[in-house]
N, C-alpha and C positions, 0 to 999 in steps of 0.2 A: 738359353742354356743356364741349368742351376748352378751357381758357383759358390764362393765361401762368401757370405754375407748380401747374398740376393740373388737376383736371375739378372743374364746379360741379354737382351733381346736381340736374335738371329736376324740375320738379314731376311729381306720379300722382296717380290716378284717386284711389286710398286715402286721402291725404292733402287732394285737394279735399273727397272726401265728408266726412271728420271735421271739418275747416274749415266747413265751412258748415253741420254740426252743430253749432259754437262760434256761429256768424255771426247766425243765423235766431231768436234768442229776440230780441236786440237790434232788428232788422228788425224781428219783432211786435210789441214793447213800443211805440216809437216810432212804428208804422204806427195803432196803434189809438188813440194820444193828439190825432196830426194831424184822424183822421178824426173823433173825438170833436166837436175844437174849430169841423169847420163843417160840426155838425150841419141849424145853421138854415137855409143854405143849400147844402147838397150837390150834389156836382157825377154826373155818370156816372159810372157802373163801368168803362167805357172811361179816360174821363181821367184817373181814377185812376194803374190800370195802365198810361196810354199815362206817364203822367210816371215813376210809379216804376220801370218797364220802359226809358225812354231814362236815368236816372239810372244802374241797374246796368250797363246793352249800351252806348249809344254816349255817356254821356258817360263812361267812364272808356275806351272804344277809344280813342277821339280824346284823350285825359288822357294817356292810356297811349302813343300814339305820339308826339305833342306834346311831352312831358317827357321822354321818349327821348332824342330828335333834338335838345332843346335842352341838354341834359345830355352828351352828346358833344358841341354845339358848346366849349361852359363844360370838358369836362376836355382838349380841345386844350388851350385859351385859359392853361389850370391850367397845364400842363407839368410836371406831374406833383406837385406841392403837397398831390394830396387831399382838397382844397376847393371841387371842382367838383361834389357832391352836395350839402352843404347849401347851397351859392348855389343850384343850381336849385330844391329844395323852397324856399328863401324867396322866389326874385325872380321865377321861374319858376311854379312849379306852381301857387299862387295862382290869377292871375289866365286860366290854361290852364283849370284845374279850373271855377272857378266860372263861368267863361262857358261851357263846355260842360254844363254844371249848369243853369243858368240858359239856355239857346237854347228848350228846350219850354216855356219859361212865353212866351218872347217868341213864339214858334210859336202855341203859344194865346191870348195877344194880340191877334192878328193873324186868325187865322181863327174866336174865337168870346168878341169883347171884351165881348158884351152877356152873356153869363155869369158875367164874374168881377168881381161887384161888390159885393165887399166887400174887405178888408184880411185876412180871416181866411179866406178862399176861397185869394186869392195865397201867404198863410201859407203853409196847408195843401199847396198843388201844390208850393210849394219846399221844403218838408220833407220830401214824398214822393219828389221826385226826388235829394234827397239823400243821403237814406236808403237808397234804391238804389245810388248810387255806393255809397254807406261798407258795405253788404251785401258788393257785390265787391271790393272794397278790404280790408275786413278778411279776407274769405275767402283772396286770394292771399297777404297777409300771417299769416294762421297757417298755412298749407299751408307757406310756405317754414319756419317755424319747426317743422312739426312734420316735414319731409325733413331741414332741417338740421341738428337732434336725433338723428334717427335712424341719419344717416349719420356723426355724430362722435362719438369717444368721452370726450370730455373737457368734454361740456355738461353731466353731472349727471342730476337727475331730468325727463324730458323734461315729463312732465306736470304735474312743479308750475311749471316753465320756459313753458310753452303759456296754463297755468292764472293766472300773472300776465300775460302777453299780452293775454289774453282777458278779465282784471278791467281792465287797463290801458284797452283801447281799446274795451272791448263796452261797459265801466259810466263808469267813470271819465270821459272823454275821449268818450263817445256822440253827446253833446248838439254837439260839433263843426261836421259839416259841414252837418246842421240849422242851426242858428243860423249859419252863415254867408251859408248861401245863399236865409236869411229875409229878410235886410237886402234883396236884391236884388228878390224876393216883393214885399214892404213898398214898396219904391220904385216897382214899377210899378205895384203897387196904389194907390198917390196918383197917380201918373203918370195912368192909366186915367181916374180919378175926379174930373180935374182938365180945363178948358175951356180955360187957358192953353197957348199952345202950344208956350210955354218952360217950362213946368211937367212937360209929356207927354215932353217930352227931355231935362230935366235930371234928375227924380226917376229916373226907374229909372238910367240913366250912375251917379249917386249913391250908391243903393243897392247897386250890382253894386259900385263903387270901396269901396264899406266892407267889403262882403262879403271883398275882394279882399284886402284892409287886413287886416280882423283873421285872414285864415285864413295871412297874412302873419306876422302874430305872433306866433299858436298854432307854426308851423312854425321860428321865428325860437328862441321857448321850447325847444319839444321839442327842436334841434338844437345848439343852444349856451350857451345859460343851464344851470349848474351845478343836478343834479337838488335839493339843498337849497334851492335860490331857486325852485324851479318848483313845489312844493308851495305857499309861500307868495303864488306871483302867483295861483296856482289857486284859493284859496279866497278874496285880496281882489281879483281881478281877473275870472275865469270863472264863478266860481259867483255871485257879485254880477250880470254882465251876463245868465246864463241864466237870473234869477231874473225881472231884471226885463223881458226880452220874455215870462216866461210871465205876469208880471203883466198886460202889455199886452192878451196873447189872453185872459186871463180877462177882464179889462174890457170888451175888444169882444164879448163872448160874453154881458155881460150889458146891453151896450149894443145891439145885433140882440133877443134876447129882451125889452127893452122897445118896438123901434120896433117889432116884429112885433106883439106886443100892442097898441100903441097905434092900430095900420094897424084888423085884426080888428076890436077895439071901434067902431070906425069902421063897419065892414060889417054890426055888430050894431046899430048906430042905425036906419042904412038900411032890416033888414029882409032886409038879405041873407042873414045865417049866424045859424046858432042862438046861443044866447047864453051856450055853455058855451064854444067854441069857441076865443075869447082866451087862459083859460089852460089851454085842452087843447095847444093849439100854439105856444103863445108860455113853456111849460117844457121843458126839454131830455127830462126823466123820462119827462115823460107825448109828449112826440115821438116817443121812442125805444117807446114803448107802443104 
């Protein structure tokens, strides 16, 4: 693309395919811990894919043009300053992102609320759609690093250049747009599960406003906090928080495998179900058996 003072070389076919050779372990590691976690009550093979499918295609089209358009309104506004790219990643993309992240859980909602009834069900769908965006998100972001590599001669070795990219945002930084657009999950899964009618409309508003918040942060870190202070917010600030919502789904995971057994036992009084049944189904192992 011709710009003011050279041409910026477009991505290719080569460079998506190796990108999303980088992209796809991360995708799987994180795709198989979501679905892990609601085992006890699993959703379709459809809802799955309908959520992790709008995470990678339309919620990042809509990110993608959305963040554009507001990102030239901001480098007007700049006048030339420079500073019109990290205002819109902090003040902008946020809350762009996570609502378009978050629209297929509210879609599902809405057309199949007597399914999701649990906290680790909504978990699960906002992790999955997340994870989808950060699939194609990371994919165009190593494609541009590995054209831009290729096409300069003064970046060095391209692939240990790629190769901390891809430690940076595949491993390090993973757990990101999951956990943010859990918060928002988590909100409408009290939302759901709640009879007040100010409960159903301020829990998920809530959730989605934290979601917003902290992917606010994260973007605030990454783009202006000095890389010396950002190791250390990362390990007393992000790895603390992503410890403890896993603590949370481990709880609820063993809080579902006791009321499941307690329900069963119940059906074993009656006469209804053999009387192994409890904890054939009420352990994750013997589930997954």
């Amino acid at each position: 693309r011709q710009v003011q003072g050279g041409v910026v070389p477009g991505l290719n076919w080569d460079a998506l395919t190796d990108a999303a050779s980088y992209a796809w372990p991360t995708l799987a590691v994180w795709s198989v811990l979501f679905l892990l976690a609601d085992r006890y009550r699993p959703q379709r093979l459809l809802v799955w894919f309908l959520t992790l499918g709008w995470g990678g295609a339309v919620a990042t089209f809509l990110s993608l043009h959305a963040n554009s358009w507001a990102a030239e309104k901001l480098a007007i506004a700049d006048d030339g300053q420079g500073t019109s790219g990290a205002r819109a990643a902090i003040y902008v993309a946020p809350f762009v992102e996570e609502a378009a992240k978050a629209t297929v859980l509210f879609l599902l909602a809405v057309v199949a609320r007597r399914r999701l009834t649990s906290k680790l069900t909504m978990l699960s769908l906002a992790g999955l759609s997340a994870l989808g965006f950060a699939f194609t998100e990371n994919i165009i972001y190593y494609a541009r690093a590995i054209v831009y590599g290729s096409t300069q001669l003064n970046t060095g070795d391209l692939q240990q250049a790629v190769g901390s990219l891809v430690f940076l945002r595949g491993v390090m930084t993973s757990f990101g747009h999951p956990l943010f657009t859990a918060m928002t999950g988590l909100g409408l899964a009290v939302g759901l599960g709640s009879r007040s009618k100010i409960v159903r409309v301020v829990a998920p508003l809530a959730g989605f406003l934290l979601a917003a918040f902290l992917h606010m942060v994260f973007n605030t870190v990454a783009s202006i906090v000095p890389q010396s202070s950002q190791l250390l917010m990362y390990f007393t600030i992000a790895v603390p928080l992503v410890l403890g919502v896993a603590g949370f789904a481990v709880s609820q995971v063993f809080r579902e495998r006791k009321l499941i057994g307690e329900r069963l036992t119940d059906y074993v009084r009656m006469g209804w179900l053999p009387a192994d049944y409890p904890r054939r189904f009420s352990r994750l192992w013997q589930r997954l058996r």
